[in-house]
Residue, then its C-alpha position, 0 to 999 in steps of 0.5 A: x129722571x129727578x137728575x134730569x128734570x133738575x137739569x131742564x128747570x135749571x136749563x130753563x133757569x138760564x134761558x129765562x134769565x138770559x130772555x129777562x137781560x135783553x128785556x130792555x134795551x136802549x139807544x145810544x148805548x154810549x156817548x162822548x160827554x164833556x170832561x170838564x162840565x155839564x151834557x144833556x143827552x136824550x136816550x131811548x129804552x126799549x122793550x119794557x114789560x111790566x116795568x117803571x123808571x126809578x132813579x138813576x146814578x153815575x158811577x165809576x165802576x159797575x158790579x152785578x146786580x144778581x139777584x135782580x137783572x144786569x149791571x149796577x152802580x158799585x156803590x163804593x164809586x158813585x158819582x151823583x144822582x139825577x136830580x130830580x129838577x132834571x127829569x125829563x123821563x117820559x113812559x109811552x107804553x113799551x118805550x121809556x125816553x130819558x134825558x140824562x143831564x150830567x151835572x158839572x159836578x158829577x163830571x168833575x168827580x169822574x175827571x178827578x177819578x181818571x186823573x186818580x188811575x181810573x178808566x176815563x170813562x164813567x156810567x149812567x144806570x137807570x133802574x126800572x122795577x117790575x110792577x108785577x113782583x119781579x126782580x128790579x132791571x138795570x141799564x147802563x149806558x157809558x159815557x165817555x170823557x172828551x171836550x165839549x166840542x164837535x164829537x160831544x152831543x149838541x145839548x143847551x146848558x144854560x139860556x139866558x135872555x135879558x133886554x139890553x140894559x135893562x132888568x129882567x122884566x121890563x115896564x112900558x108905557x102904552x106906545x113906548x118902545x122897548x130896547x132891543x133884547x137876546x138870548x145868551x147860550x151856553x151849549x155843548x156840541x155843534x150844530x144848527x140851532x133852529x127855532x123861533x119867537x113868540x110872544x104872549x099877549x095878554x088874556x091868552x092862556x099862559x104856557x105850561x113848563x112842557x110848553x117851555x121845553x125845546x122839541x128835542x127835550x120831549x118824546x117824539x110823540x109829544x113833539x108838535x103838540x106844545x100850544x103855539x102863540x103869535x110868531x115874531x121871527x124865525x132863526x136858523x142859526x150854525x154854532x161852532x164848537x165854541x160853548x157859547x153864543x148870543x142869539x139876537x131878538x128880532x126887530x122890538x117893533x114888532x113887539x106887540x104893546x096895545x093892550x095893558x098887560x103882562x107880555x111873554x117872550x118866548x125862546x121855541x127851539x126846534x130839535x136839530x139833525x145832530x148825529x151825536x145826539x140821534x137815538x135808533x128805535x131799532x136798536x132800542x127795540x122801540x120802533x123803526x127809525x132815527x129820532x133827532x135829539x140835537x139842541x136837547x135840555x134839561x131844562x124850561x126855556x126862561x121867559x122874557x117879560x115885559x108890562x104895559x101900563x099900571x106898573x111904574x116900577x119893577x123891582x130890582x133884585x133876586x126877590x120875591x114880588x107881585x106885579x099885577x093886580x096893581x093894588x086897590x086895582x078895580x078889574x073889568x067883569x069881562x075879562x079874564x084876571x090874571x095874576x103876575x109876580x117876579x119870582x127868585x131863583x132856586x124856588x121849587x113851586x109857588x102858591x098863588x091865594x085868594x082871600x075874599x072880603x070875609x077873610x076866607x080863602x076862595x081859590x089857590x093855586x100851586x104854579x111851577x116857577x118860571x112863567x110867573x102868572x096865573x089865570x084865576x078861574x071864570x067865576x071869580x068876578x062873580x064871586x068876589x063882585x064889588x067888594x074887596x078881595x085880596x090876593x097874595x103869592x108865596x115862594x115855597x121850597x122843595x120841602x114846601x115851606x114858605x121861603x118869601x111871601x108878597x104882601x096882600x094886595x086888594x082888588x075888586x071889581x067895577x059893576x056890569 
C-alpha cells in the first residue's frame, strides 16, 4: 500500500511537472535573424499563472533547468543580455508581448561561435519567476543565423531624420521657409513600410516615449491608442531587402510656422502584413488570431525639431543646451509655458528645475530623452508672478549622476 501510494504521488510528480513545462507558451518559436548585425523581432508568451518576466539572455547552448521549469542558458556559452534601454516587454493579464532586439554585438559572437564549429543557430530565453513561490520558467526561442534580406523578419534598426543641410534642430523666423527634410532607415527584411507625418504645434501636449514607438513595437491592445497630432501626409512606401532607404518628407510648406515656438515632426510608422515577423496567439495560447508585427523597433521614433522665432542661433554639436525660455524672457499668464532644450546622445534621463525668486526649488521634473520639452504645470505663473525665477536642465546617467548641466536661465511673467 506505502509502495503503491509512493508510486501515485511520484506518477502525480511527473504530471504536474509535465502540466507545469507547458504553462507557457510562445510565438514564434524560432526566427531567421541576421548573422552579421542587429534584428528586432516581436514575440508572444502565453499562458502565464502567477508569473513575471526577468531577464533574458543569448546563448550558444541550452542545459536543463531542474530544479526549476525548462531549459536554460549553459552559462559557459552566453552571448549578451537584453539591455535594458531595449525593453519593450509588456504584461496584460495571461499574455507577455516581448520585443527581442538583438544587439550587433551578440550577433557577431555567435558568427564567430559557428565559424569556431558550433551549430549556426543560437537562443533568446526569458525567465518568468512565479509570484506565488514556485519554481522559476524558462522559454527559449531559436534564432537562426542567415542575411538581413527577405526571409529575415522586417525590423527598423536605426531612423535618423535631419533637414537637408542644416542642423538637427533648426531655428526660423516668423514666415521663413524651412529646406526640405527625410528619414534615413536602416532595417532588416522586406516589406511595405507604411505610416505618416505629423507635426506638433506649440501649446499642444507633447508626446510621451510610448507615443514615439512604431505600432508594431506595442501589444495589440495598445495599438491605436498613441495620442495623435495635425497630419502632413501619408506614405506607403515597398523596401527591397537592401537595409537601407531614405524616406522623403512631405511638401515643407505645409509645415506649420504662425506661432513662436518649438515645433516636432513626427515619424508614425504603421505595423506592416509581414509573415516573418507574425505571432499566432493560438499557438502562443494567448487568443485567436495573427498579430502583424513587420516595421518592429526597439526603439522611440527620433523627433524633428524646428523654432520659430526667439532663438537666433542653435547650438552645434553633440551637447547639452537649453533653448526656450529664452533668457530674461517675460511670458505671457495665459498660456502654457513650455521648457525646451537639445540633448546629447547616450543620456538615460534628464531633469528639468525650477528655482523661484527666493532660491528654493518650486518644481522639477525627470523627462525620458528624446522629445526635448516639458510642459510646466497650470499654477506656475501664479506662483512665480512678476518676480524672476530661473530654470535649468541636467543630463543625467543610468547611475543618475549629472554628466551636463545648462546654465540658469531667468524668466518672469508680464502682469494680468
Amino acid at each position: 500500500m506505502r509502495g503503491s501510494l509512493i508510486r501515485s504521488a511520484a506518477l502525480l510528480a511527473v504530471v504536474a511537472a509535465g502540466s507545469a513545462e507547458a504553462a507557457i507558451r510562445r510565438d514564434p518559436n524560432g526566427v531567421n535573424v541576421d548573422a552579421s548585425g542587429a534584428t528586432t523581432v516581436f514575440i508572444t508568451f502565453g499562458g502565464l499563472q502567477n508569473q513575471v518576466a526577468a531577464e533574458a539572455f543569448w546563448c550558444g547552448e541550452l542545459k536543463s533547468a531542474a530544479p526549476d521549469i525548462g531549459q536554460k542558458c549553459d552559462e559557459s556559452t552566453l552571448f549578451g543580455s537584453l539591455p535594458l534601454r531595449y525593453d519593450r516587454s509588456s504584461r496584460q493579464g495571461s499574455v507577455f508581448t516581448d520585443v527581442m532586439s538583438i544587439p550587433a554585438s551578440v550577433a557577431r559572437r555567435a558568427y564567430q561561435a559557428a565559424q569556431s564549429g558550433r551549430t549556426s543557430s543560437f537562443f533568446y530565453v526569458r525567465r518568468f519567476v512565479s509570484t506565488a513561490g514556485g519554481p522559476d520558467e524558462y522559454v527559449f526561442v531559436t534564432c537562426r543565423m542567415a542575411g538581413g534580406g527577405a526571409r529575415v523578419p522586417f525590423s527598423l534598426l536605426d531612423v535618423r531624420l535631419a533637414f537637408d543641410g542644416e542642423p538637427p534642430v533648426l531655428a526660423l523666423a516668423p514666415g521663413a521657409t524651412p529646406p526640405r527634410f527625410s528619414a534615413q532607415l536602416s532595417y532588416t527584411g522586406t516589406g511595405r513600410l507604411r505610416g505618416r507625418w505629423e507635426v506638433v504645434v506649440p501649446g499642444e501636449e507633447p508626446p510621451t516615449p510610448e507615443d514615439l514607438l512604431t505600432e508594431a513595437t506595442l501589444p495589440p491592445s495598445e495599438r491605436g491608442r498613441q495620442r495623435r497630432y495635425a497630419p502632413l501626409e501619408r506614405f506607403d512606401v515597398f523596401l527591397a531587402p537592401t537595409g537601407r532607404f531614405t524616406l522623403p518628407g512631405p511638401d515643407v510648406a505645409r509645415l506649420p510656422r504662425q506661432i513662436e515656438g518649438l515645433y516636432l515632426i513626427l515619424l508614425r510608422v504603421e505595423a506592416a502584413d509581414d509573415k516573418e515577423a507574425d505571432s499566432n496567439l493560438a499557438l502562443a495560447g494567448a487568443g485567436t488570431g495573427v498579430v502583424h508585427s513587420g516595421a518592429v523597433a526597439g526603439f522611440p521614433m527620433p523627433v524633428l525639431r524646428y523654432y520659430v522665432g526667439g532663438v537666433d542661433v542653435v547650438p552645434a554639436g553633440d551637447h547639452l543646451a537649453a533653448m526656450l525660455p529664452a533668457d530674461g524672457a517675460e511670458l505671457d499668464p495665459a498660456r502654457p509655458v513650455e521648457f525646451s532644450w537639445v540633448e546629447p546622445r547616450g543620456i538615460a534621463a534628464l531633469r528639468l528645475s525650477l528655482i523661484d525668486a527666493a532660491g528654493q526649488e518650486i518644481h522639477a521634473a525627470v523627462v525620458l530623452p528624446g522629445v526635448g520639452l516639458h510642459r510646466a504645470p497650470a499654477w506656475l505663473a501664479e506662483r512665480v508672478a512678476t518676480a524672476p525665477a530661473q530654470w535649468s536642465v541636467a543630463a543625467l546617467d543610468s547611475e543618475g549622476e549629472v554628466v551636463e548641466r545648462t546654465p540658469a536661465r531667468r524668466f518672469s511673467f508680464r502682469p494680468r
